[in-house]
C-alpha positions in Angstrom: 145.1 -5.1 -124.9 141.4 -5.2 -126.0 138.7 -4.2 -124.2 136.1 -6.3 -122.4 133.1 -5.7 -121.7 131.7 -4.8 -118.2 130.9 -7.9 -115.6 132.2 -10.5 -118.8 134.8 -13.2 -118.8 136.6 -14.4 -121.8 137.8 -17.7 -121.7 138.6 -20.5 -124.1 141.3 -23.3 -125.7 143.8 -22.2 -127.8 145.9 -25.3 -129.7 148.7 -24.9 -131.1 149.5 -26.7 -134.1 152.5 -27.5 -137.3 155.2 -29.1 -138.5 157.9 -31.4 -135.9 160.4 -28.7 -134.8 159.0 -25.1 -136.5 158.8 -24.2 -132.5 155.4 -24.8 -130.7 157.0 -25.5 -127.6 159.5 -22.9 -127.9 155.5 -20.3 -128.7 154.1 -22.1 -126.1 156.7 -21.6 -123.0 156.8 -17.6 -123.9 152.8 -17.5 -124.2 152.7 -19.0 -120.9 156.0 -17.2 -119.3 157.1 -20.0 -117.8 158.9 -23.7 -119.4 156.5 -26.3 -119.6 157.4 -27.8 -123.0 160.6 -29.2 -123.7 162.6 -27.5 -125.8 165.5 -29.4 -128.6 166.2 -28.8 -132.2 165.3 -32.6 -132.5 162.4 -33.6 -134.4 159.5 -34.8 -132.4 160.3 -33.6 -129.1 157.0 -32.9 -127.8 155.1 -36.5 -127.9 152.2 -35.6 -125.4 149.5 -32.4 -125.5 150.5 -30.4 -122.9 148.4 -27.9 -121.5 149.3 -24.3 -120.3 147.0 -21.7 -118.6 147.3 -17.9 -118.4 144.6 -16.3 -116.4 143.6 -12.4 -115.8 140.8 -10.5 -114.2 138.6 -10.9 -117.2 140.4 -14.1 -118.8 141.6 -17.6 -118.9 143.6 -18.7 -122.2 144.2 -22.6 -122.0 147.1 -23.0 -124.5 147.5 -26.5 -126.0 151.1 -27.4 -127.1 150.8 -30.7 -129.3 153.0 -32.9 -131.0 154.4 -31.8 -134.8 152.3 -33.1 -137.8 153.4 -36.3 -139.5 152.9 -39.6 -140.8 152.8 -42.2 -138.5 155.7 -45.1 -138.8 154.5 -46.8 -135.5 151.9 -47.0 -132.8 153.6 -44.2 -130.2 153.5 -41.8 -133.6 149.6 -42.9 -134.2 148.8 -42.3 -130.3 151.0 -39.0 -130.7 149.0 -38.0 -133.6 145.5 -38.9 -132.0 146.8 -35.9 -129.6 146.7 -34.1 -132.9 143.3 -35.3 -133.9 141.9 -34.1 -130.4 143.2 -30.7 -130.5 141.7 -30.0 -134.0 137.9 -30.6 -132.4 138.2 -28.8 -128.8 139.8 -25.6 -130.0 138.2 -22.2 -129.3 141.5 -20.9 -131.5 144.0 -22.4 -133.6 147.6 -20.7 -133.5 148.3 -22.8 -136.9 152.7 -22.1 -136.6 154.5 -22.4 -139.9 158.3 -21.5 -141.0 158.8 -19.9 -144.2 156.1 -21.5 -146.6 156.4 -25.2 -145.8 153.1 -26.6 -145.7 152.1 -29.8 -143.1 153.7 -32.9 -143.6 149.7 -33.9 -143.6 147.6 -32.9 -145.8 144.5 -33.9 -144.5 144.6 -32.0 -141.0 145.9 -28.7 -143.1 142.2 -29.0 -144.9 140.6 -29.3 -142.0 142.3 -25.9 -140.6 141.7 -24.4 -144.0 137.9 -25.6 -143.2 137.0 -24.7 -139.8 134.9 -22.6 -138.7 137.1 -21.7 -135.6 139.5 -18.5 -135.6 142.7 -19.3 -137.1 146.1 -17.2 -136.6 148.6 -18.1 -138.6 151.9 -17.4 -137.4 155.0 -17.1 -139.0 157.9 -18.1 -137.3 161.8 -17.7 -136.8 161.8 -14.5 -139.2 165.1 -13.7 -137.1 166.8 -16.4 -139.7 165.2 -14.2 -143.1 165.7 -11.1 -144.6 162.6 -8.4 -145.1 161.7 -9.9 -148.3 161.9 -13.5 -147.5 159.3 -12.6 -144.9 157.1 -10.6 -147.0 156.8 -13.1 -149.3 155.7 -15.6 -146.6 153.4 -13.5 -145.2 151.5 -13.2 -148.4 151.7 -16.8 -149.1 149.9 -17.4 -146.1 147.5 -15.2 -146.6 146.5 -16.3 -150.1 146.1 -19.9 -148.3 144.2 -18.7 -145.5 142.3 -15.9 -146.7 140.2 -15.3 -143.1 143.2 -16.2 -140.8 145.3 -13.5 -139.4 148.6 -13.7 -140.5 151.3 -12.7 -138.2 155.5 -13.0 -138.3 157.0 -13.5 -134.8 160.1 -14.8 -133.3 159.5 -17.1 -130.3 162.4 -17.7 -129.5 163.4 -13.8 -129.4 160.0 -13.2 -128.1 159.5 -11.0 -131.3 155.3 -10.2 -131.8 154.6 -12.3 -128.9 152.3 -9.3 -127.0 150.3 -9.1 -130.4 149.6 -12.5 -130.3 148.6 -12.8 -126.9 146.3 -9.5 -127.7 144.8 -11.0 -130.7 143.9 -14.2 -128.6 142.6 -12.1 -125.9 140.1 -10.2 -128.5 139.2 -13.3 -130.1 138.1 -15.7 -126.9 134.7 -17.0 -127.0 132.7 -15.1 -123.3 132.9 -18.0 -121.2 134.0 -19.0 -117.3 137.3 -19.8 -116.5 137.6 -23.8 -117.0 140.5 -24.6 -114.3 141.6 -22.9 -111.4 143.2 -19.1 -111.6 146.2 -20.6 -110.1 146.7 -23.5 -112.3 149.0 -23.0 -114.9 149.4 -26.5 -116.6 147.0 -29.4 -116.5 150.2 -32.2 -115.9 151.5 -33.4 -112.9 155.1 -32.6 -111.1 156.0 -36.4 -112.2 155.4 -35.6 -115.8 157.7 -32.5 -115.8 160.4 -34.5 -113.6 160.1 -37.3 -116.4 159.8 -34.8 -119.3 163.3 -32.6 -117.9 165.2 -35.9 -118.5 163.5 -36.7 -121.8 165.1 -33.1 -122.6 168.6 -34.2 -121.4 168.1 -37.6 -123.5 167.5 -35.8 -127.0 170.3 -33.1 -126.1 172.9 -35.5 -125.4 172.4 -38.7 -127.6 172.7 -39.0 -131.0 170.3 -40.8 -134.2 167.5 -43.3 -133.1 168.5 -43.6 -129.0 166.3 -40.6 -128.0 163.1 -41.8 -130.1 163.9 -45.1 -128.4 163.6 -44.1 -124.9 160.7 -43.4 -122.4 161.6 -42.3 -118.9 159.5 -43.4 -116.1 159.4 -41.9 -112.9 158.6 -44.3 -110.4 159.1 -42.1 -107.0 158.0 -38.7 -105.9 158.7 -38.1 -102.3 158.6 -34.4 -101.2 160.6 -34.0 -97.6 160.3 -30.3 -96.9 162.3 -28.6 -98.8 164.0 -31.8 -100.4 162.4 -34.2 -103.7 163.6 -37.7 -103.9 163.2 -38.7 -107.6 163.3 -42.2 -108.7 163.1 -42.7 -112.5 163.6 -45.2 -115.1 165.0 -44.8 -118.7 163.4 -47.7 -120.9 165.2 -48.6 -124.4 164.2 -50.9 -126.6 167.4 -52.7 -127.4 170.3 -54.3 -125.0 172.9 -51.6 -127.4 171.0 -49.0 -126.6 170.9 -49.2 -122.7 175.0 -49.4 -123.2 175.1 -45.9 -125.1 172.5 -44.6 -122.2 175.0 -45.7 -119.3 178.2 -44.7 -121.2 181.6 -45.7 -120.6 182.0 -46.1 -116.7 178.2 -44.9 -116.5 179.7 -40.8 -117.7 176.7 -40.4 -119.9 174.2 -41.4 -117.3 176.0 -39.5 -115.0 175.6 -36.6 -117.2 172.0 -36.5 -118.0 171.7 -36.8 -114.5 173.3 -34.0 -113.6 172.0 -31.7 -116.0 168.5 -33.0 -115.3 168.6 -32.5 -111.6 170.1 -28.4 -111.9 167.0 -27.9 -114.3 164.5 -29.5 -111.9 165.7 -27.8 -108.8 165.4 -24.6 -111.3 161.6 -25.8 -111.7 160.8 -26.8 -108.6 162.3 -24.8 -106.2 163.4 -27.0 -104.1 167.2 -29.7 -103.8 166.8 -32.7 -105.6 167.8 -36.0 -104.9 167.6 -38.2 -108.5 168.1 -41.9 -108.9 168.1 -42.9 -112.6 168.1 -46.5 -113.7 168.1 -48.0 -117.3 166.0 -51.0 -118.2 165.3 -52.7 -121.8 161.2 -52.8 -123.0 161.8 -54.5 -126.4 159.4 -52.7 -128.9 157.6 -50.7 -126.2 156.8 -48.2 -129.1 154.9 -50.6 -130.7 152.7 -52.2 -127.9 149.1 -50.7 -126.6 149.9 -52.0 -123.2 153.5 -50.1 -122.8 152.0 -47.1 -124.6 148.9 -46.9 -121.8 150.8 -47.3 -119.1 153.0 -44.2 -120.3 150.1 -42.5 -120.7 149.9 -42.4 -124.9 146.6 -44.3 -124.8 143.4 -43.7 -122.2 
């Protein structure tokens, strides 16, 4: 790891950013070593910016998962993308994550990277699923198109490169004091990550437009020693859409719960007792009031 220098600290933001589904959640959890991002091969899992923080003796990296680059079709996608906008202006690094030589699906916010004056890695994922020369040929793409970036090939998800990432972050922080707490290690609460587990179990589970239709609400948080009482909602936009959620004799319901509650025990350490509910918000994907409430808008 590099070097720092006597009585210094290093500290600084490091956003991640690229396409829906190229794997910034997927970079983000093994950065961090721990799963804070939600992970599906679905498109536009991630909607929020999620932050996750990785101190040392001499260090604090504050990692910013965001949601994947795109065009907008409705106001959750504008808010999502605003997320976007912000992570472009506060970084101290940009870990710009790309898969083979697909550009972003927006133009303008590649510019801007290709602009900055911030330190850019590009990183070149899943080269598990190419050959040697598939890869070499990326690698040189990307260099020709970022010609001050480092350019390095990784696997996230086999935690390929990782440690030479995390170095070259390390040697490129700004000398600053940590910005949260040395024992933080995410700037959400425990009722986002309840409500985010069964976002998870939604995308995994249900086919087409239901998962992009959905937002889960958790109503009820209620530590009792070593018991959580969880009371959520699932909000669909259409009447159909709350019968697929339920499932024949409430199955599907029954599953997500299920799977949900093993993974937040998992989390949280602790037995979980999880109440889910299904309501109908017509177009809450299009209204500023739903989407401030959820926490899309300030």
């Amino acid at each position: 790891m590099s070097e720092l220098k006597k009585d210094q600290h290093k500290a600084g933001f490091v956003n991640i950013l690229g396409n829906p589904n190229v794997g910034k959640s997927t970079l983000m959890n093994a950065l961090v070593g721990e799963k804070l991002s939600i992970i599906t091969s679905k498109a536009q899992t991630t909607r929020h910016r999620i932050m996750g923080i990785v101190s040392g003796e001499d260090f604090q990296i504050v990692y910013s998962d965001t949601p994947g680059v795109m065009q907008p079709n409705y106001k959750l996608q504008q808010s999502m993308m605003s997320f976007v906008e912000t992570a472009l202006v506060d970084a101290d690094i940009f870990l710009y994550l790309v898969e083979n030589q697909a550009s972003l699906k927006n133009e303008s916010i590649e510019n801007k990277l290709k602009q900055t004056q911030v330190p850019v890695i590009v990183i070149v994922n899943k080269i598990d699923l190419s050959n040697q020369i598939e890869v070499g040929e990326s690698l040189s793409y990307w260099q020709k198109q970022f010609p001050n970036a480092e350019v390095i090939p990784i696997s996230a998800k086999e935690k390929f490169n990782i440690e030479k990432v995390l170095d070259l972050i390390i040697e490129k922080l700004p000398y600053s004091p940590a910005y949260f707490d040395k024992e933080d290690m995410t700037n959400k609460s425990e009722r986002f990550f309840a409500g985010e587990i069964i976002r998870e179990k939604i995308l995994i589970h249900y086919k087409k437009e239901v998962p992009y239709s959905t937002e889960v609400e958790v109503q009820s948080f209620k530590e009792e020693g070593n018991l959580i009482r969880i009371s959520t909602v699932i909000y669909v936009t259409r009447q159909s859409q709350k019968g697929i959620i339920i499932g024949h004799e409430g199955k599907m319901l029954k599953k997500v719960g299920t799977d949900a509650r093993l993974d937040m025990e998992s989390f949280f350490g602790k037995k979980i007792f999880l109440e889910l509910f299904v309501k109908v918000k017509k177009d809450w994907r299009d209204k500023e009031e739903e989407l401030k409430r959820f926490g899309y808008i300030n």
